[in-house]
The first five atom37 places (N, CA, C, CB, O) and aatype in JSON, in Angstrom:
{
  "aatype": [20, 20, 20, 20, 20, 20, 20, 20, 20, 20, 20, 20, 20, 20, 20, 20, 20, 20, 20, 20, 20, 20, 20, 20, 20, 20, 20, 20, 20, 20, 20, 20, 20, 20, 20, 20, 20, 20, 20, 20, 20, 20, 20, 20, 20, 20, 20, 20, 20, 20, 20, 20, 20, 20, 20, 20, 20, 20, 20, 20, 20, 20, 20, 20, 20, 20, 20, 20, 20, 20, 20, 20, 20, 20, 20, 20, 20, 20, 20, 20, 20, 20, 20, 20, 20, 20, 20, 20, 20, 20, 20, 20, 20, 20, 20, 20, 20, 20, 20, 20, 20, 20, 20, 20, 20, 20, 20, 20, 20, 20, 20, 20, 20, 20, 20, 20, 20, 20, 20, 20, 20, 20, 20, 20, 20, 20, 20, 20],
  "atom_mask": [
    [1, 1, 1, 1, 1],
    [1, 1, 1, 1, 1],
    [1, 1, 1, 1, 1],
    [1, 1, 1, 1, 1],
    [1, 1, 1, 1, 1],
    [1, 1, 1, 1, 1],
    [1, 1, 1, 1, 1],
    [1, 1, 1, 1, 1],
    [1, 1, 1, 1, 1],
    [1, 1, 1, 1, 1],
    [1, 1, 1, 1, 1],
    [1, 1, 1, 1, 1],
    [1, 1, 1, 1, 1],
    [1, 1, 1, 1, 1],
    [1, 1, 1, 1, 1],
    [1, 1, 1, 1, 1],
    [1, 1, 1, 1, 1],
    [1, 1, 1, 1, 1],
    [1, 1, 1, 1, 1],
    [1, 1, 1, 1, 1],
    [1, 1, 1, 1, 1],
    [1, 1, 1, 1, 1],
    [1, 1, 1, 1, 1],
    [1, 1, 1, 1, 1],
    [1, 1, 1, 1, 1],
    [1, 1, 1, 1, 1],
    [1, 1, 1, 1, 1],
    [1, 1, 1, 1, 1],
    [1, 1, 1, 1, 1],
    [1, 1, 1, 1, 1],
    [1, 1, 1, 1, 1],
    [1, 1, 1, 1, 1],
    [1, 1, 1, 1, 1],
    [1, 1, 1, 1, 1],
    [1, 1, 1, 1, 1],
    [1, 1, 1, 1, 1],
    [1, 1, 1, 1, 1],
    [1, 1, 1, 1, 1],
    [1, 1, 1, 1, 1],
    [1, 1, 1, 1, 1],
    [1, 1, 1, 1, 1],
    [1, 1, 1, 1, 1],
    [1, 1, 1, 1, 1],
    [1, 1, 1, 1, 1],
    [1, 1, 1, 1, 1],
    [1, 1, 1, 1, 1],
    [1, 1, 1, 1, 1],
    [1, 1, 1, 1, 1],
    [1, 1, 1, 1, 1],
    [1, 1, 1, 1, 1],
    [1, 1, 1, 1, 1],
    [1, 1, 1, 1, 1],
    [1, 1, 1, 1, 1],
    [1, 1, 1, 1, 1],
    [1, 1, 1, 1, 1],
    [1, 1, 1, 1, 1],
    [1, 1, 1, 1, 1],
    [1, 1, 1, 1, 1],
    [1, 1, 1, 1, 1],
    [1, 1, 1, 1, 1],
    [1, 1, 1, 1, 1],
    [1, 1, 1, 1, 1],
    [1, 1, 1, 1, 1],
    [1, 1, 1, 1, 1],
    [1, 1, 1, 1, 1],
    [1, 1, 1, 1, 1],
    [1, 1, 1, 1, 1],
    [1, 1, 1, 1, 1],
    [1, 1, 1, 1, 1],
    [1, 1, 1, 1, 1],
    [1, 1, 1, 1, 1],
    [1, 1, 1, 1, 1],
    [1, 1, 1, 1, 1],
    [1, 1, 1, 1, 1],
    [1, 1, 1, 1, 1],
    [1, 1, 1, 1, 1],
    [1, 1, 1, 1, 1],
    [1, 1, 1, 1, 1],
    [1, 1, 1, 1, 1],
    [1, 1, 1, 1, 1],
    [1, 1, 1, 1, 1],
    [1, 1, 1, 1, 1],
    [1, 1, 1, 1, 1],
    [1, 1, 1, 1, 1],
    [1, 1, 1, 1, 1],
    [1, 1, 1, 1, 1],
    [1, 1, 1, 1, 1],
    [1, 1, 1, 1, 1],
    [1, 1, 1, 1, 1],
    [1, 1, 1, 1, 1],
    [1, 1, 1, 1, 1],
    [1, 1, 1, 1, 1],
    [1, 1, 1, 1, 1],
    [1, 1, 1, 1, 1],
    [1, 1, 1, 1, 1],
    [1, 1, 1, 1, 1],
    [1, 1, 1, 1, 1],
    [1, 1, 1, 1, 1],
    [1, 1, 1, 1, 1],
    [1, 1, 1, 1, 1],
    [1, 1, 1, 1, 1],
    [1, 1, 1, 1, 1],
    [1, 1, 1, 1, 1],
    [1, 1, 1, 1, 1],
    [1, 1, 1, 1, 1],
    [1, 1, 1, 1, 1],
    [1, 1, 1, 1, 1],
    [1, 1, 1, 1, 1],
    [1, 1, 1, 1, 1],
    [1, 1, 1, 1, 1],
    [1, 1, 1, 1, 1],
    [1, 1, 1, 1, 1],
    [1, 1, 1, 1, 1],
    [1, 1, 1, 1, 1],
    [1, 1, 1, 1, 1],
    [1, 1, 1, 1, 1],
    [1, 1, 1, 1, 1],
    [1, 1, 1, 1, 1],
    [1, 1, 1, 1, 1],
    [1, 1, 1, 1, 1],
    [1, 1, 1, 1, 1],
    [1, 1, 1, 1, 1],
    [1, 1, 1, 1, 1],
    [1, 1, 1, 1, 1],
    [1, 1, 1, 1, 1],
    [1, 1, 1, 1, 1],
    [1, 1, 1, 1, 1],
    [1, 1, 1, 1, 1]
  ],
  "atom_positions": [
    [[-3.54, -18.38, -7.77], [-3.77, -17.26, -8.68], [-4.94, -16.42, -8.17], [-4.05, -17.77, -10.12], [-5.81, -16.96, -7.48]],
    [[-5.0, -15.15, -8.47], [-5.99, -13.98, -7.71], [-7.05, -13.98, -8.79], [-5.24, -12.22, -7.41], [-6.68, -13.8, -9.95]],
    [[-8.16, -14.13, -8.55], [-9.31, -13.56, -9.11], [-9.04, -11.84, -9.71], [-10.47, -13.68, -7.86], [-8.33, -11.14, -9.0]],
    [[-9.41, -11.45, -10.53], [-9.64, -10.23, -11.03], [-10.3, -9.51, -10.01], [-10.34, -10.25, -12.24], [-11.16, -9.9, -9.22]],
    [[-9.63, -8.04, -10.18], [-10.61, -7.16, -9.28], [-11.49, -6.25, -10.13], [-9.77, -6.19, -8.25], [-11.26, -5.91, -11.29]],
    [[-12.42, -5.96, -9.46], [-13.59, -4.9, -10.2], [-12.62, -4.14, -10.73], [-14.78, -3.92, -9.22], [-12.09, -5.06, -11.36]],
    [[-11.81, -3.0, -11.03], [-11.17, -2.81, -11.17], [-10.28, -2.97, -12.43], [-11.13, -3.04, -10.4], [-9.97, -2.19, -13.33]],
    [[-9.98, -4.31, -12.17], [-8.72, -5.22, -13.92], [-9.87, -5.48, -14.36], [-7.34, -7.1, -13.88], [-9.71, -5.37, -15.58]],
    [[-11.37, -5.87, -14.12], [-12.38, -6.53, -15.0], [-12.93, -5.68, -15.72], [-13.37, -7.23, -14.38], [-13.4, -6.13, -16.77]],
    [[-13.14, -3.73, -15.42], [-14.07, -2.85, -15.94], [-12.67, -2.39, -16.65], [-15.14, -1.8, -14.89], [-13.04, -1.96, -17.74]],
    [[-11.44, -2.27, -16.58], [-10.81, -1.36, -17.37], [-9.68, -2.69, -18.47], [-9.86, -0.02, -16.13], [-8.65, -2.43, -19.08]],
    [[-10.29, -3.81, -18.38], [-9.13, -4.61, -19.07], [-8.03, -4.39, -18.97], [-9.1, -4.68, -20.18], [-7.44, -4.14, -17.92]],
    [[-7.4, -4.49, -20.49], [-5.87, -4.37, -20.77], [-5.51, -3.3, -20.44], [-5.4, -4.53, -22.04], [-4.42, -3.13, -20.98]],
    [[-5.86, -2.19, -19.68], [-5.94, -1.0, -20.18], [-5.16, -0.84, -18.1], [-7.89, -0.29, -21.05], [-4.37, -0.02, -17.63]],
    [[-5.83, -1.91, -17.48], [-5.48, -1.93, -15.82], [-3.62, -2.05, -15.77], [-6.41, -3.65, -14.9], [-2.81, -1.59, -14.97]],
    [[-3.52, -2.59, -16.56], [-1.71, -2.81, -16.67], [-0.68, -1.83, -16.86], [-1.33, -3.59, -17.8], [0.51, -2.01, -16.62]],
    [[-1.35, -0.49, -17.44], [-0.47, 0.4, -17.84], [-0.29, 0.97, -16.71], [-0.78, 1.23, -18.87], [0.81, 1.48, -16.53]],
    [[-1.2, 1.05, -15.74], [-1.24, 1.79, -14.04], [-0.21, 1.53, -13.47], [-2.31, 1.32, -12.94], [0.38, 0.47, -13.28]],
    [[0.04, 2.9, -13.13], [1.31, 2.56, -11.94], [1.45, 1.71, -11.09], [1.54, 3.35, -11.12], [0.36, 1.79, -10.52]],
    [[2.2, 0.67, -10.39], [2.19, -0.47, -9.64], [1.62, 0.18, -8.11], [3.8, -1.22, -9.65], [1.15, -0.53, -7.22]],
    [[1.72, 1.22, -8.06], [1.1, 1.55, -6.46], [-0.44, 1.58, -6.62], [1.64, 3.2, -5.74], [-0.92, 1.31, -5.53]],
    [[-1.35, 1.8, -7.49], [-2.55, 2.0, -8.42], [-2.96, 0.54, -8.51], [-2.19, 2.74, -9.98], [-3.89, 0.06, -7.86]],
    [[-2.18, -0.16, -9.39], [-3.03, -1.84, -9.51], [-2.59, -2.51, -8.01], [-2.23, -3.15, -11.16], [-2.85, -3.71, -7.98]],
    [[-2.15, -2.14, -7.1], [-1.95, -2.82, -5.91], [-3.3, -2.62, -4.98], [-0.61, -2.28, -5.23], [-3.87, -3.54, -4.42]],
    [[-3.66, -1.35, -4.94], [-4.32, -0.71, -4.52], [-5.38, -1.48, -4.73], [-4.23, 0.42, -4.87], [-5.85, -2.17, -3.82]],
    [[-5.82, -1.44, -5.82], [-6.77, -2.12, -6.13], [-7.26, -3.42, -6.89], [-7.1, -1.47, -6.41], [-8.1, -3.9, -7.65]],
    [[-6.08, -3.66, -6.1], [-6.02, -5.43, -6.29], [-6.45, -5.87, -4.55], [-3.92, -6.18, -6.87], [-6.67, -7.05, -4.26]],
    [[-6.52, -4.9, -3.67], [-6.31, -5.48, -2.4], [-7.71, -6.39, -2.0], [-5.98, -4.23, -1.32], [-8.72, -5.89, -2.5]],
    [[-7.92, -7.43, -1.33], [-9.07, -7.52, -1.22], [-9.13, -8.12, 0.67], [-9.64, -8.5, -2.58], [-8.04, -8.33, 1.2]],
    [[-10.11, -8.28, 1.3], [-10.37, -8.25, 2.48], [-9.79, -7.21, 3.33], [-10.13, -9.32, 2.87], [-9.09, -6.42, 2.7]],
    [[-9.92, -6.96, 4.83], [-8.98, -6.41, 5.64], [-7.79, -5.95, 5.59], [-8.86, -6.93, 6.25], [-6.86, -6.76, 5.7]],
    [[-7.59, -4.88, 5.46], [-6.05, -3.84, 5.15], [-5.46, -2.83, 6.01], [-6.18, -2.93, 3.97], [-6.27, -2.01, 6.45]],
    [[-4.24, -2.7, 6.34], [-4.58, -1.35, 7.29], [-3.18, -0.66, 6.25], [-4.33, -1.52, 9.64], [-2.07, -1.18, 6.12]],
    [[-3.6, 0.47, 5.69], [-2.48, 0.94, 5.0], [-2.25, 2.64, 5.62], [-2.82, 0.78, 3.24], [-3.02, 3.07, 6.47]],
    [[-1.59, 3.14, 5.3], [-0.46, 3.99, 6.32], [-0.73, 5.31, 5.34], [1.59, 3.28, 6.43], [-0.95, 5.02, 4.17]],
    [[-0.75, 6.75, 5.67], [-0.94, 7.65, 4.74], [-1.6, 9.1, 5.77], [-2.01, 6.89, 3.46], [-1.66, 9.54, 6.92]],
    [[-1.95, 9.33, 4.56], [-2.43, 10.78, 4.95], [-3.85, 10.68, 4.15], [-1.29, 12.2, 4.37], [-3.94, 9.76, 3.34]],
    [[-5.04, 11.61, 4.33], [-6.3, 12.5, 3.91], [-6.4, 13.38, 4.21], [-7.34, 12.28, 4.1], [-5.83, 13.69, 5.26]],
    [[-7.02, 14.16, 3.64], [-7.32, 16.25, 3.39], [-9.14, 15.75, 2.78], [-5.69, 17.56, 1.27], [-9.42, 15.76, 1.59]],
    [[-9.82, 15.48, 3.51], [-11.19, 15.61, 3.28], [-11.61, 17.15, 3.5], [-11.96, 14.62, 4.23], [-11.12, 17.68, 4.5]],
    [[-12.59, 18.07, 2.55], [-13.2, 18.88, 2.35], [-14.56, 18.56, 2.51], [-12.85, 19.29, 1.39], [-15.09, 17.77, 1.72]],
    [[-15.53, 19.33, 3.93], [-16.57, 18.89, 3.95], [-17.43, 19.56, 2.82], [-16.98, 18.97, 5.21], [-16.82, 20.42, 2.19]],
    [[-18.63, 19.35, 2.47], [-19.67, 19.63, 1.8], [-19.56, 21.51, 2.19], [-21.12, 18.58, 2.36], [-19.06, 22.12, 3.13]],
    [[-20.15, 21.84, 1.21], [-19.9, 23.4, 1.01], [-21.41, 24.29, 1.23], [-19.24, 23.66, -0.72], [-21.51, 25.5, 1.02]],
    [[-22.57, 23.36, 1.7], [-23.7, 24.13, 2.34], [-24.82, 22.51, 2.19], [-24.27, 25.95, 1.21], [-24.78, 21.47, 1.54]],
    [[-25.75, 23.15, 3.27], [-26.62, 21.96, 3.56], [-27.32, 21.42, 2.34], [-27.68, 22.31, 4.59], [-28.04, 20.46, 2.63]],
    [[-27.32, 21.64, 1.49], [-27.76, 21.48, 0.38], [-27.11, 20.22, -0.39], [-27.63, 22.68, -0.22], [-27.8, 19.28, -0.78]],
    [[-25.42, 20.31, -0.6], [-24.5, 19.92, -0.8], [-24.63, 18.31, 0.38], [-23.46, 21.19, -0.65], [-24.12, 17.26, 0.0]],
    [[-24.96, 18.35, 1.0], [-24.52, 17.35, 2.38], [-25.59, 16.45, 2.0], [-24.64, 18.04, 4.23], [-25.38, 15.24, 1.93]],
    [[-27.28, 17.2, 1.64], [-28.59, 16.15, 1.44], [-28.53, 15.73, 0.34], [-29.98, 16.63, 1.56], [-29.47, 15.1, -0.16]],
    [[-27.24, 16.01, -0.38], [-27.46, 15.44, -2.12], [-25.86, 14.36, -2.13], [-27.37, 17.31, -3.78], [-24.95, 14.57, -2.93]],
    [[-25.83, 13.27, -1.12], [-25.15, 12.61, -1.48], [-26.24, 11.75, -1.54], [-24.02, 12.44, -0.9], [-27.31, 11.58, -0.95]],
    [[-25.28, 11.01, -2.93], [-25.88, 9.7, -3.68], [-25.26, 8.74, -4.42], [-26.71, 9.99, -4.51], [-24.07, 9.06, -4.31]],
    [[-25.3, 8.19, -4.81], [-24.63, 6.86, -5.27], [-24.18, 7.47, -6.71], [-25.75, 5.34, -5.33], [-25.09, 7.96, -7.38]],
    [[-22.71, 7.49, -7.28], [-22.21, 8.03, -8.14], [-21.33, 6.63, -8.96], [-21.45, 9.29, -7.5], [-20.56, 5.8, -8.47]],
    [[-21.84, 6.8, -10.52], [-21.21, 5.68, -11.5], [-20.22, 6.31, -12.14], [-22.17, 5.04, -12.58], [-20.34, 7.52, -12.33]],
    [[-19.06, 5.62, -12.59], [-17.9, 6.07, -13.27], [-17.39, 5.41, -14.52], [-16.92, 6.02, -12.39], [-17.69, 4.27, -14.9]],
    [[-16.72, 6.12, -15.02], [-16.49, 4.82, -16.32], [-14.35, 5.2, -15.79], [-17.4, 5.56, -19.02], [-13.82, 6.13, -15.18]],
    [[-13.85, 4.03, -16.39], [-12.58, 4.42, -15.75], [-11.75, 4.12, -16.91], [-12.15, 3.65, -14.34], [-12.14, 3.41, -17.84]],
    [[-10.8, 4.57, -16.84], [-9.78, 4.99, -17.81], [-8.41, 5.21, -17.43], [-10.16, 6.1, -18.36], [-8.1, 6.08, -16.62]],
    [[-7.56, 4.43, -18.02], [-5.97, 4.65, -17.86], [-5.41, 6.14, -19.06], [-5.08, 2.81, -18.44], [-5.62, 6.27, -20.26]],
    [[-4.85, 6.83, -18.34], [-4.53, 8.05, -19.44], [-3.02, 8.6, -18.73], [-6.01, 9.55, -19.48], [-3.0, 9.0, -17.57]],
    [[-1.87, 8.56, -19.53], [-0.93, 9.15, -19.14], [-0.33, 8.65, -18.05], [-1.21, 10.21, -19.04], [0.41, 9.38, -17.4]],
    [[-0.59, 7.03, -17.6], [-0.07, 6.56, -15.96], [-1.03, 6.82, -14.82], [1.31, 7.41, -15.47], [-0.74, 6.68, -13.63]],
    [[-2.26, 7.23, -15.31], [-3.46, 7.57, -14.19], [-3.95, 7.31, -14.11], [-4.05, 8.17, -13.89], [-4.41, 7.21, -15.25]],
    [[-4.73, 6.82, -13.36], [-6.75, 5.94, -13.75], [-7.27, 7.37, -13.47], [-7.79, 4.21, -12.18], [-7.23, 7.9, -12.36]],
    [[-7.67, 7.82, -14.37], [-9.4, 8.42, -14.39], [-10.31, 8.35, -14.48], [-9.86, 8.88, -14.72], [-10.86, 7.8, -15.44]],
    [[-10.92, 8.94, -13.45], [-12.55, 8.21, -12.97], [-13.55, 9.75, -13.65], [-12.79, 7.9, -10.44], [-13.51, 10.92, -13.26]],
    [[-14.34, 9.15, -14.73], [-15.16, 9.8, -15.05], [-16.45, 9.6, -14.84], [-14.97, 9.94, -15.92], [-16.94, 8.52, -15.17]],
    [[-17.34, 10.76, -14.16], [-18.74, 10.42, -13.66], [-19.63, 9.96, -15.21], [-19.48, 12.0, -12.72], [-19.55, 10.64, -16.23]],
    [[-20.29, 8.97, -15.12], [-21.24, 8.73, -16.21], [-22.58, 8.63, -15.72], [-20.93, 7.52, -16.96], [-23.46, 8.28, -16.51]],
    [[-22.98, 9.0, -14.02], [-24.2, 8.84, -13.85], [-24.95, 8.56, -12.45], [-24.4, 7.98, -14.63], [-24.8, 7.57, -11.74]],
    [[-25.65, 9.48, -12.28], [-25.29, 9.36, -10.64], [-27.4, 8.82, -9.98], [-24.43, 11.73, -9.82], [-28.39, 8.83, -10.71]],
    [[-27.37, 8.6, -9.12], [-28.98, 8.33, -8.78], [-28.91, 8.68, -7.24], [-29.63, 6.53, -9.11], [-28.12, 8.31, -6.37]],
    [[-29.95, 9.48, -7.23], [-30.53, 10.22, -5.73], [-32.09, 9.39, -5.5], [-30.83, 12.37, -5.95], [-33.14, 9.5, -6.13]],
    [[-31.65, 8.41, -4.16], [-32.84, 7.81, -3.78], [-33.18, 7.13, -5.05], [-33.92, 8.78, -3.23], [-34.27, 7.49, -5.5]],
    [[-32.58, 6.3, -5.7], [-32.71, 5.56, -6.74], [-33.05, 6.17, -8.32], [-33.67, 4.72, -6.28], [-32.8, 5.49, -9.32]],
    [[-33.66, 7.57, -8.42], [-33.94, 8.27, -9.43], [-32.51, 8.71, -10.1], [-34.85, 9.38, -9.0], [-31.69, 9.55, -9.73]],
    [[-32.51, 7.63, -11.45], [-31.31, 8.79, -12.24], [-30.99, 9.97, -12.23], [-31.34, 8.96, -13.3], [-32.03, 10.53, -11.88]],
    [[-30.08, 10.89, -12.42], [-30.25, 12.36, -12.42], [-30.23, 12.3, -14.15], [-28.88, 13.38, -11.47], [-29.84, 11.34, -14.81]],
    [[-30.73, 13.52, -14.66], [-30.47, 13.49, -15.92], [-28.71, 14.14, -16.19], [-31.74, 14.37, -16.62], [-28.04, 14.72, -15.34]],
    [[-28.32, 13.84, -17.52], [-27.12, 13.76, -17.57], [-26.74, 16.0, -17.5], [-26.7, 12.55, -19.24], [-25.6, 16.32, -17.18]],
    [[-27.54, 16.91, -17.75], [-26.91, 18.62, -18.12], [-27.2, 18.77, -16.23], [-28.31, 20.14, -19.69], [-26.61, 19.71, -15.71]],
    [[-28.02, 17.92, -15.34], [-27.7, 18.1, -13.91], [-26.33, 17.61, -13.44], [-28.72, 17.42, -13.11], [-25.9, 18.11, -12.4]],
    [[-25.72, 16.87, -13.95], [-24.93, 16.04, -12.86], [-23.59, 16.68, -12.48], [-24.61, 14.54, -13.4], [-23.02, 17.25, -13.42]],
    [[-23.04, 16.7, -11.4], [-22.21, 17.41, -11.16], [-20.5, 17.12, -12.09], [-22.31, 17.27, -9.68], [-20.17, 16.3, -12.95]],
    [[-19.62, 18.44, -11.3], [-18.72, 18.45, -12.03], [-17.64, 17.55, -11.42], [-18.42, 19.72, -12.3], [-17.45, 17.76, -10.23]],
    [[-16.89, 16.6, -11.97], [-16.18, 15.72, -10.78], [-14.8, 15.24, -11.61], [-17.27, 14.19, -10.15], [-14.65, 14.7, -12.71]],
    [[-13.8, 15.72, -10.49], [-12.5, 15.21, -10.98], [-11.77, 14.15, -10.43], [-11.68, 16.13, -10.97], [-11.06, 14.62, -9.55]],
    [[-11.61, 12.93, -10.53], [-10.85, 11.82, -9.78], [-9.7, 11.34, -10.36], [-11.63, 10.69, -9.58], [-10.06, 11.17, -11.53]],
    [[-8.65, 11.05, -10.3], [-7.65, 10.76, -10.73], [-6.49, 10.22, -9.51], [-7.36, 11.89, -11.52], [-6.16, 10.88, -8.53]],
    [[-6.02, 8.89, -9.85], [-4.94, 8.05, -9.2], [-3.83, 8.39, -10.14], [-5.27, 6.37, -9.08], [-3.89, 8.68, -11.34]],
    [[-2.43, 8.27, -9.06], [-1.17, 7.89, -9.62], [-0.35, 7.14, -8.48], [-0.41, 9.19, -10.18], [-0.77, 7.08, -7.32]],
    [[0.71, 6.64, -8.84], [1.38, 5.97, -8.34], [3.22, 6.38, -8.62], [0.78, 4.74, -8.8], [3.68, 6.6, -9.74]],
    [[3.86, 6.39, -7.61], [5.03, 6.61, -7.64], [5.61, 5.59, -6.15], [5.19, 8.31, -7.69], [5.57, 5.84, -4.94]],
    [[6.15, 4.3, -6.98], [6.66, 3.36, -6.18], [5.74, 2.9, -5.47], [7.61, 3.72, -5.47], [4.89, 2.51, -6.26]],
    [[5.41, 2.72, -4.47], [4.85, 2.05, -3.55], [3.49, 3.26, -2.85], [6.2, 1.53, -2.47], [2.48, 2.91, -2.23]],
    [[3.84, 4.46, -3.15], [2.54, 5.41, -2.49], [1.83, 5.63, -3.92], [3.06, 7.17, -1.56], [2.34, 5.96, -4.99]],
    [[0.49, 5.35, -3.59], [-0.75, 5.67, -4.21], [-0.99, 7.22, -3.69], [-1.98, 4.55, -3.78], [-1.11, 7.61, -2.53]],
    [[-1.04, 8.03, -4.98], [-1.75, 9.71, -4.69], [-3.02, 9.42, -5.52], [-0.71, 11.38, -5.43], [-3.18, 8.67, -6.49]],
    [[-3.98, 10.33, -4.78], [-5.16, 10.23, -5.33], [-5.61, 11.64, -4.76], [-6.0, 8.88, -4.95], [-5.42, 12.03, -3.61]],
    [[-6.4, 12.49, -6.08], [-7.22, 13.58, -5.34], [-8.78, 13.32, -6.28], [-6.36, 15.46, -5.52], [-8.77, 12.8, -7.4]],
    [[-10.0, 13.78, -5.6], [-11.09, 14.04, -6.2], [-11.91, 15.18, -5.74], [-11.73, 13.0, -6.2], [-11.59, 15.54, -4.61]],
    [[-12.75, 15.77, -6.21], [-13.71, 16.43, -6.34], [-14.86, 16.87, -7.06], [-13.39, 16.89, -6.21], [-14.87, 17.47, -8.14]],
    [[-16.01, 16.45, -6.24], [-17.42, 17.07, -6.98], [-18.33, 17.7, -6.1], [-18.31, 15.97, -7.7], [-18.67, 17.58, -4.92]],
    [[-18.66, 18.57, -7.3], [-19.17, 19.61, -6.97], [-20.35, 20.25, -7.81], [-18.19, 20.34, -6.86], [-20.17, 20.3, -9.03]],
    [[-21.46, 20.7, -7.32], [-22.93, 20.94, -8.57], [-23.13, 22.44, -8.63], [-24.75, 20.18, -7.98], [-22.84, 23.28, -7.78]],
    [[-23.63, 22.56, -9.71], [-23.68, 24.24, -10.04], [-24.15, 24.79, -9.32], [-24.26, 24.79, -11.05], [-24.59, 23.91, -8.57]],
    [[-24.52, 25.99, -8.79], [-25.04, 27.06, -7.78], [-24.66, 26.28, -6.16], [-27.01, 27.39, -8.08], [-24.51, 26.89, -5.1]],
    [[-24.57, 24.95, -6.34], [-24.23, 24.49, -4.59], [-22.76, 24.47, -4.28], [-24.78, 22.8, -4.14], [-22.49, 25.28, -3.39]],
    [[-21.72, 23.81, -4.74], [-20.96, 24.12, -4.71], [-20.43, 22.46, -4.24], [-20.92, 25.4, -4.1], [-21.08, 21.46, -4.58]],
    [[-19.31, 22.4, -3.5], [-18.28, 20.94, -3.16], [-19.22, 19.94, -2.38], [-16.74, 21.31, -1.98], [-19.58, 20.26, -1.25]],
    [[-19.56, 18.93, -2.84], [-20.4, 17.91, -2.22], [-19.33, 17.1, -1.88], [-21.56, 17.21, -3.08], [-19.69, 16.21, -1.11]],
    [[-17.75, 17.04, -2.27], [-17.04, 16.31, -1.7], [-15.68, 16.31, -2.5], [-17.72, 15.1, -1.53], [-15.43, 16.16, -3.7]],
    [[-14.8, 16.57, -1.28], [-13.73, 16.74, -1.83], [-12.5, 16.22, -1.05], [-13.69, 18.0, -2.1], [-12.51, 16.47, 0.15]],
    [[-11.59, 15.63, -1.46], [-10.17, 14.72, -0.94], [-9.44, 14.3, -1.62], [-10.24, 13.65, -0.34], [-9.72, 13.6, -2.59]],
    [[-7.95, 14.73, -1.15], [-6.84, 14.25, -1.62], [-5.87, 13.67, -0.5], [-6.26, 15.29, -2.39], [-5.86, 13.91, 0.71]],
    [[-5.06, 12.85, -1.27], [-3.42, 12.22, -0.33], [-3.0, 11.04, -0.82], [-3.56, 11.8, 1.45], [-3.4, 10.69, -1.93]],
    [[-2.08, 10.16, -0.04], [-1.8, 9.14, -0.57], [-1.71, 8.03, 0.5], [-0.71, 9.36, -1.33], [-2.42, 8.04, 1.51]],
    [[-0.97, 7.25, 0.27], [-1.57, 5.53, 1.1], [-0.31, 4.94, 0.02], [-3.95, 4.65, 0.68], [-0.19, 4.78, -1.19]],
    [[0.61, 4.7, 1.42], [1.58, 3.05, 0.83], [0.81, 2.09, 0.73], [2.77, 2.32, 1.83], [-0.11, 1.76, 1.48]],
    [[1.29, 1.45, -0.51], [0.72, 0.19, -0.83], [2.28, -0.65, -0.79], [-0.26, 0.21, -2.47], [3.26, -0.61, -1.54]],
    [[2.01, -1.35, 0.37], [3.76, -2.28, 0.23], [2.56, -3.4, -0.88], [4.89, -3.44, 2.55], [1.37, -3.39, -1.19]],
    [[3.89, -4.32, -1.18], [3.58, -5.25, -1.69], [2.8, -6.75, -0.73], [4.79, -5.37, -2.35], [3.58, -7.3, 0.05]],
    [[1.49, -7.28, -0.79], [1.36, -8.32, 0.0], [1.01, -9.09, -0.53], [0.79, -8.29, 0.88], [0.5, -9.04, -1.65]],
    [[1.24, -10.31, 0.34], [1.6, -11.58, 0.39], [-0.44, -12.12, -0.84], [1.98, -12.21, 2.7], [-1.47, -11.44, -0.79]],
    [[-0.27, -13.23, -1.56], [-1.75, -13.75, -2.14], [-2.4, -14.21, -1.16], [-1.79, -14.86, -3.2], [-1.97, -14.85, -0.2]],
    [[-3.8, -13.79, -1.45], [-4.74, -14.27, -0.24], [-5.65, -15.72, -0.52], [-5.88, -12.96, 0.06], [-6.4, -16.16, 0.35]]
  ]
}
């Protein structure tokens, strides 16, 4: 039997409603090589590039999606306060076996600190 992933442990009952390409995804644990596409958007001015930092989420199943909502982000360990923090959209789906996923955030007057979308087969594998 599999240990829970970060993942089934922060969103409970709530990890089951996810599309099976979605809880695969992130059920995976060690070494993976999965097959797909990315569309990374670099940072949108130097400003944007010196303000990556460690970003918290609270997550949520809505409509067949996990959504990842920012609840809190820290630069060089300092909280940001919550009317700074940027604007950020993350959202998974699943259709069969490919995981789609797009995100983006981005802070007022700077603009895209990071942005990507695509998807990634998740076949089914074997318990580790």
């Amino acid at each position: 039997m599999r240990t829970a992933s970060m993942y089934q442990r922060a969103m409970g009952a709530s990890f089951d409603r996810l599309p099976l390409a979605v809880r695969r995804f992130h059920q995976l644990a060690g070494s993976q090589e999965l097959h797909g596409w990315v569309d990374i958007e670099a940072p949108s001015s130097v400003a944007a590039s010196l303000l990556a930092a460690r970003l918290c989420f609270d997550l949520r199943e809505a409509g067949g999606k996990l959504e990842m909502h920012l609840s809190g982000l820290r630069f060089l360990g300092v909280p940001c306060p919550r009317w700074l923090l940027p604007r950020l959209i993350a959202e998974e789906s699943g259709d069969g076996d490919r995981l789609h996923f797009r995100v983006r955030a981005s802070l007022p007057l700077i603009g895209t600190v990071t942005s990507y979308h695509g998807h990634l087969t998740v076949a089914e594998s074997e318990p580790a």
